[in-house]
C-alpha positions as CSV (number, residue, x, y, z in Angstrom):
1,X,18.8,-9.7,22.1
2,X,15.3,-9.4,23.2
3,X,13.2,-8.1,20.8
4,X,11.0,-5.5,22.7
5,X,14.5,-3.2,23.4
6,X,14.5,-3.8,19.3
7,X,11.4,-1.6,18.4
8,X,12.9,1.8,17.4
9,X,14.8,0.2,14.3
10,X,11.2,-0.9,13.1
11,X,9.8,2.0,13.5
12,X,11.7,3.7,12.1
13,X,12.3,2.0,8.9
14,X,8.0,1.7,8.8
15,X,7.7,5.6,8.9
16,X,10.9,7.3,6.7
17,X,8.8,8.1,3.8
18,X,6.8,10.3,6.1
19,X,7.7,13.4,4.7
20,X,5.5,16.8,4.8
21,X,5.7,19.1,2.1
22,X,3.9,22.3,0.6
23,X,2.8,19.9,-2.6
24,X,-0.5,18.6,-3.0
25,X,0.4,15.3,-4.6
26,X,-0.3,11.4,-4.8
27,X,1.9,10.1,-2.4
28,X,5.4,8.5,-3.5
29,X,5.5,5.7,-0.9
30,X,2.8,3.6,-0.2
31,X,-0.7,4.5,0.3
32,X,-2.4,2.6,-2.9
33,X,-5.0,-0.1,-4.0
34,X,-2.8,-3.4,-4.9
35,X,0.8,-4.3,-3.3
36,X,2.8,-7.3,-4.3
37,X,5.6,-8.4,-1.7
38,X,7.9,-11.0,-3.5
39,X,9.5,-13.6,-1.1
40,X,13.0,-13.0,-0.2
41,X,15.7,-16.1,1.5
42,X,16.8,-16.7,5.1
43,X,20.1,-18.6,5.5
44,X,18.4,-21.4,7.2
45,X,14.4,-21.9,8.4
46,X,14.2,-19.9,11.5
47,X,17.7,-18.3,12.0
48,X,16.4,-14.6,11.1
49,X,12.6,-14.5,11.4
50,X,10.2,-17.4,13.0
51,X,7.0,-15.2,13.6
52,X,5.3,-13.0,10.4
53,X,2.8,-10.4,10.1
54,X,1.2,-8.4,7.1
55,X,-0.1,-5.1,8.7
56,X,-2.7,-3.0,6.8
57,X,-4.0,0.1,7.6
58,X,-5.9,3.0,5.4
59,X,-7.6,6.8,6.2
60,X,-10.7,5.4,4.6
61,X,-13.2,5.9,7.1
62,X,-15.7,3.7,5.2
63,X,-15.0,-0.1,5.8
64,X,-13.8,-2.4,2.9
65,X,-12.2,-5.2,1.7
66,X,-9.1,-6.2,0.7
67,X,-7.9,-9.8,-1.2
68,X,-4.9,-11.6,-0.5
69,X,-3.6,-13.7,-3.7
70,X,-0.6,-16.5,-3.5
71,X,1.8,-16.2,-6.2
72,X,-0.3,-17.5,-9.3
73,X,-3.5,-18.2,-8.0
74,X,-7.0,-16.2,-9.0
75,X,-8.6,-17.6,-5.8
76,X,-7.6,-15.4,-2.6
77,X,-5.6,-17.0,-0.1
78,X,-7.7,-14.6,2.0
79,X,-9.9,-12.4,2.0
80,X,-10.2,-9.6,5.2
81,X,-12.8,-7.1,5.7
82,X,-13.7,-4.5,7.5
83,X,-10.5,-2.6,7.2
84,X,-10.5,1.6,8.0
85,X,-9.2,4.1,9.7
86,X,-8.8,2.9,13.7
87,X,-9.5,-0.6,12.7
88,X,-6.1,-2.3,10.6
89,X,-5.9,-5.9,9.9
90,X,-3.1,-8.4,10.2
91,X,-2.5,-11.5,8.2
92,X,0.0,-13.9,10.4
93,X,0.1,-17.6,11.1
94,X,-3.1,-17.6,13.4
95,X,-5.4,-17.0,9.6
96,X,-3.1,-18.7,6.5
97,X,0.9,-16.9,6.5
98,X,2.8,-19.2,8.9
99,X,6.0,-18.9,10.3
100,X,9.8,-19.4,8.8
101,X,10.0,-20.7,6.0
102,X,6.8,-20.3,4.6
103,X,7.0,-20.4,1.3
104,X,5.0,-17.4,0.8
105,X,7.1,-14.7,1.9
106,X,10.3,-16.7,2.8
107,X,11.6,-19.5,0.7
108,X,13.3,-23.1,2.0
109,X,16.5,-24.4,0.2
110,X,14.6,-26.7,-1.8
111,X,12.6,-23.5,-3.6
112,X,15.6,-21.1,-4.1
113,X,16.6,-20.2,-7.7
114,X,13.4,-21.9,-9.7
115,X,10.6,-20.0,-11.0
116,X,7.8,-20.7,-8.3
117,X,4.2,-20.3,-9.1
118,X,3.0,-20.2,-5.5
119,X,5.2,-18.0,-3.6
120,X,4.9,-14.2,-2.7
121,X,1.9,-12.2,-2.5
122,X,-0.4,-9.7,-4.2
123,X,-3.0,-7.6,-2.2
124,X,-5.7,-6.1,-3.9
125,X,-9.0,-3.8,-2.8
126,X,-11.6,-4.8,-5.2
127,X,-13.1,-1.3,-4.5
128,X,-10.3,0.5,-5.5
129,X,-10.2,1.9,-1.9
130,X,-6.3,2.6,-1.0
131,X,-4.2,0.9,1.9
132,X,-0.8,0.7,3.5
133,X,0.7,-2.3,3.6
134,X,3.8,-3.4,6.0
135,X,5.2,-6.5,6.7
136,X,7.3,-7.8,9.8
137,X,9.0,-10.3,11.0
138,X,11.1,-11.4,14.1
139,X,12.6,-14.2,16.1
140,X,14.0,-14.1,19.7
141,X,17.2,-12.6,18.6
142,X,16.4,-10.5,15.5
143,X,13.7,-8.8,13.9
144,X,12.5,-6.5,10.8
145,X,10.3,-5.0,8.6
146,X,9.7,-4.3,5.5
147,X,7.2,-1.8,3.6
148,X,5.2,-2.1,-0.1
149,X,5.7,0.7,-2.3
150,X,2.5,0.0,-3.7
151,X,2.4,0.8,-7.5
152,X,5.6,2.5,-6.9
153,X,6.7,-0.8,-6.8
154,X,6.2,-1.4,-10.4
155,X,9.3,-1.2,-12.8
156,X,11.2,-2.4,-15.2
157,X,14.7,-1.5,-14.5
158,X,16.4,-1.7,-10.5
159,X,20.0,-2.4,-9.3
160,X,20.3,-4.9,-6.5
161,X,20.5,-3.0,-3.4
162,X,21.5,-3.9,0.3
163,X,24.1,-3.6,3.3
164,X,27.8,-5.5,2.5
165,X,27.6,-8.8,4.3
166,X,31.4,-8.7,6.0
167,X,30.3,-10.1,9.3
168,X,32.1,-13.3,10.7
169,X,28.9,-15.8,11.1
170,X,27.5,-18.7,9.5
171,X,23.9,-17.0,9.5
172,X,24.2,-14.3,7.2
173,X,23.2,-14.2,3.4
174,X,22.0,-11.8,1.3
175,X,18.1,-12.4,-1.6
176,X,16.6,-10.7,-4.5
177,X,13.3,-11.8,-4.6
178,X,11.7,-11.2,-7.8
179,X,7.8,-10.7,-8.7
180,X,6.4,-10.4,-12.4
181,X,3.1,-8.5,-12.5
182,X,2.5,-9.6,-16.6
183,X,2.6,-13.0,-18.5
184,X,5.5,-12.9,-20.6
185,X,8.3,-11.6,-18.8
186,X,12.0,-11.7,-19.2
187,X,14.2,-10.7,-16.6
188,X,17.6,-10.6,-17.0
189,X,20.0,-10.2,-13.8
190,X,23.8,-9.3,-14.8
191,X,26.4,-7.0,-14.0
192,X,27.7,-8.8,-10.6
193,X,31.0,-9.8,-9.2
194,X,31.5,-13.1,-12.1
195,X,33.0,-15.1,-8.4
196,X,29.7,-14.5,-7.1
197,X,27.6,-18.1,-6.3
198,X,24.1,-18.2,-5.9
199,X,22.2,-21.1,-4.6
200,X,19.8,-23.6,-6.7
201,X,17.8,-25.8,-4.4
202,X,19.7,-27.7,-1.7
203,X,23.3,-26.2,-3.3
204,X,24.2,-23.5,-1.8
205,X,26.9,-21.9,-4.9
206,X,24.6,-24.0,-7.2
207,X,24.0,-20.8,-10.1
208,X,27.8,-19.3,-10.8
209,X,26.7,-18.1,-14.9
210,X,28.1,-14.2,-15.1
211,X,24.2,-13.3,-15.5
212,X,20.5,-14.7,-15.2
213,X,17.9,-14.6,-17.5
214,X,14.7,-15.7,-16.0
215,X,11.0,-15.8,-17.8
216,X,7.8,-15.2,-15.6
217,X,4.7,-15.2,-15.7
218,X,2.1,-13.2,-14.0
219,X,2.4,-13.9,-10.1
220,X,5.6,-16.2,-10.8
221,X,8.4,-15.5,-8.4
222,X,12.3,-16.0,-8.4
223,X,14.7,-15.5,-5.8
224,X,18.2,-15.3,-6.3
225,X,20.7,-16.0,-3.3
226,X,23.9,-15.0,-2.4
227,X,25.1,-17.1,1.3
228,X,28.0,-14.9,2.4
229,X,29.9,-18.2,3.6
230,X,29.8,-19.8,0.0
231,X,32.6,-17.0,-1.8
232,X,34.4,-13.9,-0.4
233,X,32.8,-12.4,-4.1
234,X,29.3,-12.9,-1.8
235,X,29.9,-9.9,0.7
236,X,29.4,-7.4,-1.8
237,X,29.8,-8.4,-5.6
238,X,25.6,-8.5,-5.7
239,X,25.4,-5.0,-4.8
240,X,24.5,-2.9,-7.4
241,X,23.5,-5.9,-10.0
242,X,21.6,-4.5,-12.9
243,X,17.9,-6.2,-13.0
244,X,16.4,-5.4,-16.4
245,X,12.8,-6.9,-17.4
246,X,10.7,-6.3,-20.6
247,X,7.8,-5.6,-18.6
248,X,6.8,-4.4,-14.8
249,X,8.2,-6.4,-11.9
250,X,8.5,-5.8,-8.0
251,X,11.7,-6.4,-6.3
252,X,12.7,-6.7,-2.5
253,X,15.8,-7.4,-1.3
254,X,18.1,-7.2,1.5
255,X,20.3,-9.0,3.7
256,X,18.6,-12.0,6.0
257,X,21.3,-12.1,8.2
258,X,23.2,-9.3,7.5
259,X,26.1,-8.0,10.2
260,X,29.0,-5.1,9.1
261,X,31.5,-6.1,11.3
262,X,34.4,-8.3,9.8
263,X,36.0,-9.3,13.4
264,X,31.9,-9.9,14.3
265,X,29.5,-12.2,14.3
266,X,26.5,-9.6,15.3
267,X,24.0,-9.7,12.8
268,X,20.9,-8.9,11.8
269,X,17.6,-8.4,9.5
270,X,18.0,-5.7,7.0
271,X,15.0,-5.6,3.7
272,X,13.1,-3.6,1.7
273,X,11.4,-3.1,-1.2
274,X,13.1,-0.4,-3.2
275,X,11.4,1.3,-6.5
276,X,12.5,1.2,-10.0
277,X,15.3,3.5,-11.6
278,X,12.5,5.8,-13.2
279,X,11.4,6.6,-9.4
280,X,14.7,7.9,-8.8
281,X,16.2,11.3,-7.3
282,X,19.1,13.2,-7.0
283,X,18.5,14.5,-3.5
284,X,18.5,12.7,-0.4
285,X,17.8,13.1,3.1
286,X,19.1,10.8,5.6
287,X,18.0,10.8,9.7
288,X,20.3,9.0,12.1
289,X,19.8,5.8,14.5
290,X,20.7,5.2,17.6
291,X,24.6,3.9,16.3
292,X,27.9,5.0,15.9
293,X,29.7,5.8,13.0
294,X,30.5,2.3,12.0
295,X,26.7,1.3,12.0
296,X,25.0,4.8,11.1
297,X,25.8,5.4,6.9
298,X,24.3,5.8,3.5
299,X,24.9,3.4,0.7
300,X,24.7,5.1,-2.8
301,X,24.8,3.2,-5.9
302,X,25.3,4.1,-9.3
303,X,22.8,3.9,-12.3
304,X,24.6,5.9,-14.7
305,X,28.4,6.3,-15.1
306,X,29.9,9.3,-14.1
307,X,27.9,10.0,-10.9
308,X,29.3,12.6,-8.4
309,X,28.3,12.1,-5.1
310,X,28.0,14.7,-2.4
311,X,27.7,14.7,1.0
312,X,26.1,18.2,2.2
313,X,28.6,20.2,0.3
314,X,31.3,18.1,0.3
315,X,32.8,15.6,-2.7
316,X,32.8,11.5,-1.3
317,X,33.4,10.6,-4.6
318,X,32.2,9.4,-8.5
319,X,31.0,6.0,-9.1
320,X,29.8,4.1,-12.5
321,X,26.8,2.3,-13.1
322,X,26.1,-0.4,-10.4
323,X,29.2,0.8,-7.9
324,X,28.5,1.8,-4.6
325,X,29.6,4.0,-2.2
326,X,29.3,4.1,1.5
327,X,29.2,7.8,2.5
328,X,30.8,7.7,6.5
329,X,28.4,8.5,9.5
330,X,30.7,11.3,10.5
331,X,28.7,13.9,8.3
332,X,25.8,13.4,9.9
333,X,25.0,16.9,11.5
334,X,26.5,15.1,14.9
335,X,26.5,12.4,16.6
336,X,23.5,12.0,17.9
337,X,20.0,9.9,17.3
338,X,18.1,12.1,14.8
339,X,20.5,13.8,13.4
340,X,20.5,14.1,9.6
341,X,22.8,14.5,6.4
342,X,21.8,16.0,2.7
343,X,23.4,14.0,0.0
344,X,22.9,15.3,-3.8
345,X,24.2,13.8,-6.9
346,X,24.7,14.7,-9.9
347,X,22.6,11.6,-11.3
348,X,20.6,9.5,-10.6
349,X,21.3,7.1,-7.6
350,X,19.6,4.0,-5.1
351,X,19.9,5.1,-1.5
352,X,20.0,2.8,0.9
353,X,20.7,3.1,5.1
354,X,22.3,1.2,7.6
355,X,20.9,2.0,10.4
356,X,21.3,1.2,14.4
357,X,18.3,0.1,16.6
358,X,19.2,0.0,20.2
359,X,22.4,2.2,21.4
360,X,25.6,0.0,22.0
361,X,24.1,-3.2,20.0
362,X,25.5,-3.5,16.8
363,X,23.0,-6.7,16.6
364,X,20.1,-4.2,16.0
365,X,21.3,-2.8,12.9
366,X,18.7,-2.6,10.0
367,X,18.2,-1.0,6.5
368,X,15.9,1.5,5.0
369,X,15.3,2.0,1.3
370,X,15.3,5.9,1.2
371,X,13.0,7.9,-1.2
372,X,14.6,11.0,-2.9
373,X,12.8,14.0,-1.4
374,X,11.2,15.7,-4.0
375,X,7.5,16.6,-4.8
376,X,6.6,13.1,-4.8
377,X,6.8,12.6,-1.1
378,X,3.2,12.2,0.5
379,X,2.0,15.6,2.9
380,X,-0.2,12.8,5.1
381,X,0.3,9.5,6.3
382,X,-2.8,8.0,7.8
383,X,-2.7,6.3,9.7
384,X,0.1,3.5,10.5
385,X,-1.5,0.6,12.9
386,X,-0.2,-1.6,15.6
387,X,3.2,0.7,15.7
388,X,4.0,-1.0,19.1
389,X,3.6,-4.3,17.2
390,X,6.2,-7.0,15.5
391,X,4.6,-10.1,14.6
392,X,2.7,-10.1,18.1
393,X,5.2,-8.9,20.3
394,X,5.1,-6.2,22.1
395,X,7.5,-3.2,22.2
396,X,8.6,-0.6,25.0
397,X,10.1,1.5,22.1
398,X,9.3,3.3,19.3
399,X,9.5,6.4,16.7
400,X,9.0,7.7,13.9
401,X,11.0,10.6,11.7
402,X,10.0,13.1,9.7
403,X,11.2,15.2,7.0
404,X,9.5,18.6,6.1
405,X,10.0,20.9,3.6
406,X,11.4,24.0,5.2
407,X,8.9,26.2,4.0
408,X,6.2,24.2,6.3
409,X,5.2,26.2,9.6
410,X,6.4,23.7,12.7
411,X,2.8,24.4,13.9
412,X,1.4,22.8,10.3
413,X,2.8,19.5,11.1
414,X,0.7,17.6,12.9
415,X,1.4,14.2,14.6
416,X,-1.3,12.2,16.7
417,X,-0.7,8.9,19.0
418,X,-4.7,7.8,19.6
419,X,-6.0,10.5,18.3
420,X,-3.5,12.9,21.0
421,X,-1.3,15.3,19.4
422,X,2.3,14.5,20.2
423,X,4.6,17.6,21.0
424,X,7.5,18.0,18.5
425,X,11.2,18.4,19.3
426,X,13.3,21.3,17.7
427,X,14.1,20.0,14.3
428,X,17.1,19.7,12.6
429,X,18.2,21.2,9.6
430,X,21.1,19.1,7.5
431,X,24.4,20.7,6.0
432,X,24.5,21.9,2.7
433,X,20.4,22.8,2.2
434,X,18.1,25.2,3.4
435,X,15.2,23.4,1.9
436,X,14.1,20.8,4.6
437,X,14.3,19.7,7.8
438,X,14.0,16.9,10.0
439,X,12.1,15.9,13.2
């Protein structure tokens, strides 16, 4: 479909860690001084993103500047100045990224399943000076985004997180893209379906071992693939795959294309960089698309055995240690864009959201990594650039939600388009808690 009716999926995924609390703390998400955005895999070059963008934007008033690094290399790529508050930056193909399969922050056939020295990318600000980074991406039938954690980031134990693949189409598959941030690292990937078939170069089910162990180096990459078309084990046997390292790395994953419908072959781009397991919560809030119930859920997975798993204060189930569960859209508060759900458990857990973009388009699905909401959500996020933007096209669309402590006056949170102070609907408060609310 045409990508400016596709803007409120990106938006929204951009701005769901804005959350505005009663704690004066650093912020969880991703306000910081060095990002690293591992590459991740497309089925084929150009079938889910051509154009690319790195947004950055800061509430540094002061100029400064930032350095863009490739993979391995001690020599920027890039280096962008002038960067504050009113004036963000983009790195695209008109000053070094390029489009499709790039390399950089997506990976040909020939790359997939090696150790690369010269893929993904680290950000820096010499100064120390902290920044936002966000990257995007879109072709003319699909787009997405995808936002850096920051330091967040960091972490030395994840699950492989993401959206089942169970569309019908020969353009859907599923990456982890890994990123050391140390010499010496050993990652080991295990704990997936043993029928699951990952590529290695130009074969497509090329790796099929039960588990990976992969050593890194500082700025080294790896990117494991799972091509939903290669084994039935591909829709889902990833999901929840144990990633351990003996020292920090940055993950992203997702689903390039990804579609939910068996009987379908609507897809579309659904990443994000999630945080390690010592990042994790027990209490999430969720705010609803624009789908139905088939496209609007949470996906929970499992990082200890045993986990209960509530939906405002009702059971969905217990899972183990890298199981998922997908907790139906019908306890969202209703039915409608905005609405919201409270899901608690009782250890633990990776949230994820599929989410809809564009109302009756299943192809405008997407996926958000969700934080937990605790004290480590941010109480300001300043400023988000080019929010009309994807990869230079321009959007009739967009939003943004927010989620609030419930002890936080209406009148205290402030939102501003341009400097304007946008008006606030009636927010919504989600069953089962009394503690927050969403806008």
């Amino acid at each position: 479909m045409n990508i400016l009716n596709r803007k409120l999926f990106t938006v929204l995924k951009m701005l769901l860690f804005l959350g505005v609390t009663l704690f004066s703390v650093q912020s969880y998400a991703q306000l910081d001084s060095e990002h690293y955005l591992p590459p991740l895999k497309q089925v084929s070059n150009n079938q889910g993103i051509v154009q690319q963008a790195v947004y950055f934007s800061t509430p540094e008033t002061t100029p400064f500047s930032i350095e863009i690094y490739r993979g391995t290399s001690t020599t920027p790529l890039l280096t962008i100045t002038g960067l504050s508050k009113g004036n963000g930056k983009i790195f695209d193909n008109s000053n070094g990224l390029g489009n499709g399969d790039n390399n950089i922050t997506l990976l040909t056939n020939a790359n997939t399943g090696k150790v690369l020295t010269n893929a993904g990318l680290r950000i820096i600000s010499p100064s120390g000076k902290k920044f936002y980074v966000n990257y995007r991406g879109r072709s003319s039938a699909q787009a997405g985004s995808l936002t850096s954690k920051g330091s967040k980031a960091k972490g030395v134990d994840f699950r492989w997180g993401g959206i089942p693949n169970r569309a019908r189409n020969t353009n859907l598959t599923t990456s982890l893209g890994m990123m050391a941030t140390e010499d010496g690292t050993v990652v080991t990937v295990s704990g997936y379906d043993p029928n699951c078939k990952f590529r290695l170069g130009t074969a497509r089910g090329g790796i099929t071992a039960d588990s990976q162990t992969i050593t890194l180096n500082k700025g080294e990459t790896f990117v494991l693939e799972a091509a939903k078309n290669e084994t039935t084990a591909n829709i889902d046997g990833w999901l929840g795959s144990k990633i351990h390292a003996t020292k920090p790395i940055v993950i992203s994953n997702g689903g390039l294309n990804v579609g939910i419908r068996s009987t379908s072959g609507n897809r579309d781009v659904g990443i994000d960089q999630p945080v390690g397991v010592a990042s994790l919560g027990r209490e999430y809030v969720f705010v609803r698309g624009l789908g139905s119930n088939e496209t609007e859920f949470p996906i929970i997975v499992a990082t200890q055995n045993n986990t209960d798993v509530f939906a405002g204060n009702t059971k969905i189930g217990t899972i183990n240690d890298g199981d998922y569960i997908e907790i139906p859209g019908s306890y969202y508060s209703s039915g409608n864009a905005g609405a919201s759900m409270f899901v608690t458990t009782s250890k633990e857990v990776y949230a994820y959201q599929c989410l809809q973009g564009a109302t009756n388009k299943i192809q405008t699905i997407g996926m958000n990594f969700i934080a937990p909401v605790n004290c480590l959500l941010p109480n300001l996020m300043d400023e988000i650039s080019d929010i009309d933007k994807i990869a230079g096209a321009n959007s009739n669309i967009s939003a943004i939600t927010i989620i609030a402590s419930s002890l936080t006056a209406d009148a205290n949170i402030v939102v501003r388009e341009n400097g304007v102070r946008v008006a606030l609907p009636t927010p919504t408060v989600p069953a089962g808690t009394s503690d927050w609310k969403t806008f």
